[in-house]
C-alpha positions, 0 to 999 in steps of 0.5 A, spaced: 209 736 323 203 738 321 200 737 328 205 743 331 204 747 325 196 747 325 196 751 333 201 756 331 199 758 324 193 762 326 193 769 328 191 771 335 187 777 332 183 774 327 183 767 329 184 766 320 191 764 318 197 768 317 196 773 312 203 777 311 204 776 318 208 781 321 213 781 328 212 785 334 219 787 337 216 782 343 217 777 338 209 776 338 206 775 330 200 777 327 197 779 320 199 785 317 192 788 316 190 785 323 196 790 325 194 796 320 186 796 323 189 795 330 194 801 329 189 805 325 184 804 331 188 806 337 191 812 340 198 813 337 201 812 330 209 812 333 207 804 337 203 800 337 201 794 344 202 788 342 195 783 343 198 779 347 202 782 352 201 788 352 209 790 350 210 796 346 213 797 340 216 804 336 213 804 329 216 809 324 213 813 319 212 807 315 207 805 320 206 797 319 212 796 314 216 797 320 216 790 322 219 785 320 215 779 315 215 772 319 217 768 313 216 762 318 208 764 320 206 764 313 210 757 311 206 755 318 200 758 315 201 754 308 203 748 311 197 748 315 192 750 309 195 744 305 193 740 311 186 742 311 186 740 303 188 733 305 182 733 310 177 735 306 176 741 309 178 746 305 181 747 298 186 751 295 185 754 289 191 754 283 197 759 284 198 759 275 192 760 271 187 766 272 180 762 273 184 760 280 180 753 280 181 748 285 188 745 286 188 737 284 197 737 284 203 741 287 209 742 283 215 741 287 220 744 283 217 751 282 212 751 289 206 752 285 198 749 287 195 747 280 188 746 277 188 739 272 188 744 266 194 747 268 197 741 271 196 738 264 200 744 260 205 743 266 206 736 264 206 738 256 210 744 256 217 743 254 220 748 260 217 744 266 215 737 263 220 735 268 217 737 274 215 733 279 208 734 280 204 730 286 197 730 287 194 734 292 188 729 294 193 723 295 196 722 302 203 719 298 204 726 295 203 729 302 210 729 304 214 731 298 209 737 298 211 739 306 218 738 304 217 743 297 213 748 302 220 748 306 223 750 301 219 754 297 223 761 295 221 767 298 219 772 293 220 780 293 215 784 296 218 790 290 220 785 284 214 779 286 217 776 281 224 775 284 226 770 289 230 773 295 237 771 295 242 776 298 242 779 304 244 787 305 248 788 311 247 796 311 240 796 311 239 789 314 234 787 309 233 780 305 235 783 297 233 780 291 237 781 284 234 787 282 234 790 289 242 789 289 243 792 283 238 798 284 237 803 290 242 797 294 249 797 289 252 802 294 251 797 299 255 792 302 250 786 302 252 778 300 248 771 298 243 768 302 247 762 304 254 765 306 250 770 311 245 764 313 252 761 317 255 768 320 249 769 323 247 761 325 253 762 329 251 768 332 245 765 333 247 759 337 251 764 341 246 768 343 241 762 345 247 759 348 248 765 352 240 765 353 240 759 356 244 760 361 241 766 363 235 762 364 239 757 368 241 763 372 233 765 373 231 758 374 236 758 380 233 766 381 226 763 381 228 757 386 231 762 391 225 767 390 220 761 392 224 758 398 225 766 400 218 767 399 216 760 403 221 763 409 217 770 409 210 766 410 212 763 416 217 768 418 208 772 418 206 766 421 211 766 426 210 775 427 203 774 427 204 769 433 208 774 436 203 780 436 198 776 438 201 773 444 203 780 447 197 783 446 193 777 449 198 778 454 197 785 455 189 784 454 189 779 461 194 785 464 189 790 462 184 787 465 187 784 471 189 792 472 182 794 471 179 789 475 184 792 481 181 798 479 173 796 479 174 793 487 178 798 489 174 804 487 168 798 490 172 799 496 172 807 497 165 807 495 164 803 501 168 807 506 164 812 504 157 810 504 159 807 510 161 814 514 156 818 510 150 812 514 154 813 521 154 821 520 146 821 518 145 816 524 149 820 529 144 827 527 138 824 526 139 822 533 141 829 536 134 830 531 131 826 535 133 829 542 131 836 541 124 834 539 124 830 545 127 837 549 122 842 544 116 838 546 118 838 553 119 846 554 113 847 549 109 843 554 112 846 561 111 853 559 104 852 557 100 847 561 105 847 568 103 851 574 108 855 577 109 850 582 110 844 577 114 849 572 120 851 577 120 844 580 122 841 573 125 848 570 132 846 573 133 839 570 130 841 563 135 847 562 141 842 564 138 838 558 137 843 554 144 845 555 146 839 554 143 838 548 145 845 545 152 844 547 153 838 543 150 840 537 155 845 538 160 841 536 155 837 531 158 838 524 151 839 520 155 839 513 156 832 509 162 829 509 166 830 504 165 825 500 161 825 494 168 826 489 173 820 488 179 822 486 182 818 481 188 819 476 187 815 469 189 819 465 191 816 458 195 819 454 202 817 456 199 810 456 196 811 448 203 814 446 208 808 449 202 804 446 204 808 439 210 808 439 210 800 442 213 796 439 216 795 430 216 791 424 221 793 419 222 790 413 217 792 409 220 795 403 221 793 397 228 795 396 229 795 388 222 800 387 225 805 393 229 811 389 234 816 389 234 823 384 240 821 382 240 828 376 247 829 375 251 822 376 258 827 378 261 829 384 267 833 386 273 831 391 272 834 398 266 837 396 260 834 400 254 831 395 247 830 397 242 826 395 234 823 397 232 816 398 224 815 397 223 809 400 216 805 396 212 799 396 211 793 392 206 798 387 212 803 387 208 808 392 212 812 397 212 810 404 209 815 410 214 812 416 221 811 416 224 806 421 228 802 416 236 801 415 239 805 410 246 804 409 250 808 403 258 807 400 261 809 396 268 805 392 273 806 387 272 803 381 277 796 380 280 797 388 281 793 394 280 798 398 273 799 402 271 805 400 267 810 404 261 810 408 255 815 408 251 819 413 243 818 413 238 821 416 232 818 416 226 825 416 221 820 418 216 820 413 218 815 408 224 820 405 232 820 408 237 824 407 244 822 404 250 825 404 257 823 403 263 826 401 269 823 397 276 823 397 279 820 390 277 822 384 276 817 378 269 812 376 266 809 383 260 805 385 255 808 390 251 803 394 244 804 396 241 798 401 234 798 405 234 793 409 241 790 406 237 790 399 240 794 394 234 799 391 233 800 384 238 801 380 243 800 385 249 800 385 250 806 381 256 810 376 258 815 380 264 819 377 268 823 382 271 829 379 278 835 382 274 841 384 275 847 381 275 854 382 271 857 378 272 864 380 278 864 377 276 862 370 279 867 365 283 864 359 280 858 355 283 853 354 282 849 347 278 853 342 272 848 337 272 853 332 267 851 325 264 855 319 258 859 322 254 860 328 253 854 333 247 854 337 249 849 342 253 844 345 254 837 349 259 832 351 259 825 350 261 820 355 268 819 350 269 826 352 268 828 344 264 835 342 258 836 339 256 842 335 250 844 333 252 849 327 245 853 325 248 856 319 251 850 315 245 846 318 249 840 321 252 837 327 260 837 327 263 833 332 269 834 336 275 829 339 276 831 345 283 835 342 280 839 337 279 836 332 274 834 327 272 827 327 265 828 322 259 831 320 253 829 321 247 832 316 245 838 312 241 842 309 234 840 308 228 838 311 228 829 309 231 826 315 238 827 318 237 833 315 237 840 319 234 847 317 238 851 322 239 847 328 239 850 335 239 844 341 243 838 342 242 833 347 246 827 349 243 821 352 247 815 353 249 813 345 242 817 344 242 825 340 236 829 340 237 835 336 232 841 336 231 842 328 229 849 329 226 851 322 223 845 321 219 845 328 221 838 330 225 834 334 230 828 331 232 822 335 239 820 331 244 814 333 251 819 335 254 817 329 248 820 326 244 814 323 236 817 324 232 813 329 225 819 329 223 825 329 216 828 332 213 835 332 211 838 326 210 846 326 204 849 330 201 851 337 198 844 338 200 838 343 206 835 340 206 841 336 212 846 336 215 854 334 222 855 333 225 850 338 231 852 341 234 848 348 233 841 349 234 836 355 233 830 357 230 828 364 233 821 367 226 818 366 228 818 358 223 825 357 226 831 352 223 838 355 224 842 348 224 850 349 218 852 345 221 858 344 214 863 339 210 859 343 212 862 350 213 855 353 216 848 355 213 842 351 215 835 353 215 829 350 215 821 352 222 817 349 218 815 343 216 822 341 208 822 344 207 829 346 206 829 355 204 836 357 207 843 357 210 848 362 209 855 361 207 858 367 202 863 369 200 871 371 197 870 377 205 868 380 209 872 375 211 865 372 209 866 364 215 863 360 216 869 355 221 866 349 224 861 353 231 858 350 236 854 354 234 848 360 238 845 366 236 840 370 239 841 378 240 836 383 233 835 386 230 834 379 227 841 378 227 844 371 230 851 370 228 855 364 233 860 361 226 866 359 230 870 354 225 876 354 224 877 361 230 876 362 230 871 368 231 864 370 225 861 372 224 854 375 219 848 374 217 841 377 217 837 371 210 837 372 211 844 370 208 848 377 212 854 379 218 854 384 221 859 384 226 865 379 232 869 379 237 873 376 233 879 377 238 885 375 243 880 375 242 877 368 240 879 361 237 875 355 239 869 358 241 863 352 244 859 354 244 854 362 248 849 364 248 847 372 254 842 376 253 837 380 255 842 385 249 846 384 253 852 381 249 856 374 252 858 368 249 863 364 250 864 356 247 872 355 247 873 348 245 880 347 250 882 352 256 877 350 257 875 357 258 868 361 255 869 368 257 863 373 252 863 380 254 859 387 248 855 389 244 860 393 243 864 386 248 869 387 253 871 382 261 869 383 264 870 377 263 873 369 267 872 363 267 876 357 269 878 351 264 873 347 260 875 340 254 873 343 253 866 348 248 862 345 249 854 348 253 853 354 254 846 358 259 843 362 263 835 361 263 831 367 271 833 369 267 840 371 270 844 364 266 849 362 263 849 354 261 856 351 258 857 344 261 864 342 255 865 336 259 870 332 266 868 333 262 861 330 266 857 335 266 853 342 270 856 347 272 850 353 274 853 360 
């Protein structure tokens, strides 16, 4: 034992002994004040990175406390300190008198190092002289103090005098007598070796289950491996391919080239040779008139007349001769100093372009759709966009690869429907499909027969609804004052932020009210006028609106957290009112005093603001309630501009609407469709736009519309504020 104990009994961070060590959520331990340095130095107080790893874990305002104690590592660090007392290499010192001398015996009874002197009253006292007391220094004791140390109780860190012998189920913490019948009488807890069996056995189940899935990734990984093995000679085997047809049209190239070389050689040649002929033919003709213009010269000036009209006859028929031919004598060159040639390359530089393709070389499961809104409508068509990536998650610039897209029912044998992808060349394809069956279907996305990531989807498919006709209400969530907002779980049950009775009443999807979560206050779980609520998988955020913070809470109201504090900080917010979650986990909070939009990371670490700017008309001015549309854009309901104003989740400005249409928007709720709900408070009226912005319906008869949402079947929900109720169309 002690040669596996000593390599894990030493912290990671000080290189010293487990003192009070702490487990990370990556089950990785440290000491607690290595982790209290390691936090206090860092940049957030919410989480801490694990040394390790580099895991990531959420802390609450207890800080380190937080964590859970390894009771093993500190037996490990005992075991190993008691290890280096039998070598000589350290002491301990005794754990009962105050002198803390070194340690000459162990008591197995009450798991204590002692001095001599107190090993000697142990001995005399009438409580403890039957203790079994073993020298440290003696190899035979050696045993009998591991198996002691095993076993030594652990003590309570509130009553350091109490051993730990009950458990709380509520709180899931270990409990000592005391603990039991103080703050945990309430609670449902039991003894230690009653629950130890219960959760061996679950234990065993979990382990069993993680050992076949480790089966399941030891095969996954040999399958990865032989893949990978393929893929580097299906590259050798490519490669061979590329290098084969280039070199093939290397030689092509050349032979073309040197075709071309001899041939422009050759009508060189012809050129040069006709170009000699024709100076040779007028240098003769130059040679001729000299000869007849030295002759005539000489007749006409040395000649006596006899001489000169007995030879005038044959040297003007000469003359003559020579002038006619030189008449029909071209005394241009030829043509022939340019040689037409046609080499014109860019029909060759584009085949060579587009000759030729690879494909393959995306990474599926890092490729995404922007699936804001898993809803669609029966005969309605839906789109999407597919960004194909690579291996680190960057977009692709091309396209070129095979996407295929279809959509099943749920539970059915049938093959379900086909998608229409147009590929926009750029990295990017267009999705659409238009389903025939209402009910819960599986969407499926492949690149090259790989599902992306996160593929296959639930896609719930709805009836259509005709919202021009929506008149009558028809069910009514009424509660004691004043709801600020609403939202819908995946059970269809109803949440209602009630400001004025500061909790949150939950609905059956029948009307009736299952439970109530909060009340006044400012301790956690507890709401000051509550506005927003946002649901997010088994997650709900509420805007605790006067306490200028954001809650994290479980949908049966356990608290998880909470961050923001009152201010116009980062991270810090003014009355906040509308709430939503972005499908990376991101809760954009309407900071409504401080004129903008505060986001946050899922862990409540502040990310950014939006709150537009002048120069494009775009200053956010008391914004209330958020939406997200189908292309992921952020649409701000600006109460005092009275104006829809949308975003990137960046925050850069896309465009606004509602101009004449709308006032004093509160509340906004956008379908899978692309239709908008509008709550206008000061008006007391329920505005409903088509996809193009245009207005299609309205609704009134409202005491002021404060939150509006709708459910996944299309129902529309509306917080009528002074008829304290939650009207459903």
């Amino acid at each position: 034992m002690a040669s596996n104990t000593n390599s894990s009994a030493t912290c990671g961070i000080c290189s010293e002994l487990y003192q009070d060590p702490r487990m990370l959520n990556c089950l990785h331990s440290f000491c607690k004040k290595c982790l209290e340095k390691r936090l206090d130095e860092g940049p957030s107080k919410s989480s801490l990175a694990c040394p390790t790893c580099n895991e990531s874990s959420s802390l609450s305002s207890r800080g380190i406390e937080t964590l859970s104690k390894d009771h093993r590592k500190t037996y490990e660090a005992e075991v190993a300190e008691f290890e280096g007392l039998i070598k000589g290499e350290k002491s301990v010192s005794c754990d009962d008198c105050v002198k803390r001398g070194p340690a000459a015996f162990f008591c197995c009874s009450c798991c204590e190092f002692l001095c001599k002197n107190c090993g000697d009253h142990h001995r005399s006292s009438r409580k403890t002289k039957n203790h079994e007391l073993v020298s440290c220094t003696k190899e035979g004791g050696k045993e009998n103090i591991f198996k002691s140390v095993a076993h030594k109780p652990l003590t309570c860190s509130v009553h350091s005098k109490e051993s730990l012998d009950y458990y709380c189920n509520t709180c899931n913490d270990l409990l000592c007598i005391r603990c039991v019948v103080g703050k945990h009488k309430e609670h449902a807890y039991e003894e230690m070796d009653s629950v130890r069996e219960k959760e061996k056995s679950e234990l065993i189940s979990c382990l069993g289950k993680t050992e076949a899935a480790k089966d399941k990734l030891k095969n996954s990984i040999s399958r990865v491996e032989k893949v990978m093995q393929g893929v580097q000679a299906n590259h050798k085997e490519v490669d061979q391919k590329i290098n084969d047809i280039f070199n093939h049209l290397q030689h092509k190239l050349k032979a073309r080239k040197d075709a071309l070389l001899a041939k422009s050689a050759d009508v060189a040649l012809g050129k040069e040779t006709a170009l000699t002929l024709q100076g040779e033919e007028l240098k003769k003709m130059d040679n001729s008139l000299s000869e007849i213009c030295s002759k005539l010269e000489l007749v006409t000036q040395e000649y006596t007349a006899v001489e000169m009209l007995s030879a005038k006859q044959p040297i003007t028929i000469r003359a003559q001769q020579l002038l006619d031919t030189f008449d029909k004598c071209s005394l241009d060159p030829c043509k022939l100093d340019i040689m037409p040639v046609s080499l014109s390359s860019t029909q060759l530089e584009n085949e060579i372009d587009a000759f030729g393709a690879v494909s393959g070389g995306y990474m599926p499961r890092r490729s995404t759709i922007d699936l804001v809104k898993p809803t669609a409508a029966v005969g309605k068509e839906r789109k999407l966009l597919l960004t194909a990536r690579d291996g680190n998650g960057k977009p692709y610039t091309h396209g070129g690869e095979p996407v295929k897209v279809s959509l099943a029912l749920m539970g059915s044998n049938e093959a379900g429907i086909s998608g229409v992808v147009v590929d926009k060349k750029d990295g990017t394809y267009g999705i659409s499909f238009t389903p025939n069956t209402a009910g819960e279907h599986k969407l499926s996305i492949t690149i090259s027969n790989e599902q992306i990531e996160e593929s296959p989807f639930a896609l719930y498919v709805r009836q259509p609804r005709n919202y021009t006709s929506l008149s009558a209400c028809s069910r009514t969530f009424s509660i004691s004052q004043y709801p600020g907002d609403v939202a819908i779980d995946d059970d269809n049950n109803v949440y209602i932020a009630d400001n004025s009775y500061h909790c949150i009443s939950v609905f059956d999807q029948n009307g009736s009210n299952v439970r109530t979560i909060g009340s006044n206050g400012s301790a956690d779980s507890q709401f000051y006028g509550p506005y927003g609520i946002a649901l997010k998988g088994n997650i709900m955020y509420v805007a605790d609106t006067s306490n200028d913070r954001i809650q994290k809470l479980t949908l049966d109201g356990k608290f998880i957290s909470k961050f923001g504090s009152s201010g116009s900080g980062n991270g810090q917010l003014s009355n906040p009112r509308g709430i939503v979650i972005d499908k990376n986990g991101r809760v954009f909070v309407s900071d409504w005093s401080n004129h903008r939009v505060s986001v946050f990371q899922s862990d409540g670490e502040f990310s950014h603001h939006i709150q537009g700017n002048a120069a494009d008309n775009s200053t956010l001015v008391n914004p209330w309630g958020l939406a997200f549309d189908n292309d992921g854009n952020l649409h701000v309901a600006d109460y005092s501009s009275h104006l829809i104003k949308v975003f990137t989740p960046e925050g850069n400005f896309v465009a606004q609407y509602g101009s004449g249409i709308i006032q004093y928007p509160a509340g906004i709720a956008i379908d899978d469709e692309g239709f908008t709900f509008v709550g206008e408070h000061n008006r007391s009226r329920l505005i409903i736009l088509n996809a193009q912005h245009q207005q299609v319906h309205t609704i009134q008869n409202f005491q002021d519309v404060a939150g509006v949402c709708t459910d996944k079947d299309g129902n529309v929900f509306v917080c009528d504020y002074y008829n304290c109720c939650v009207m459903k169309y």
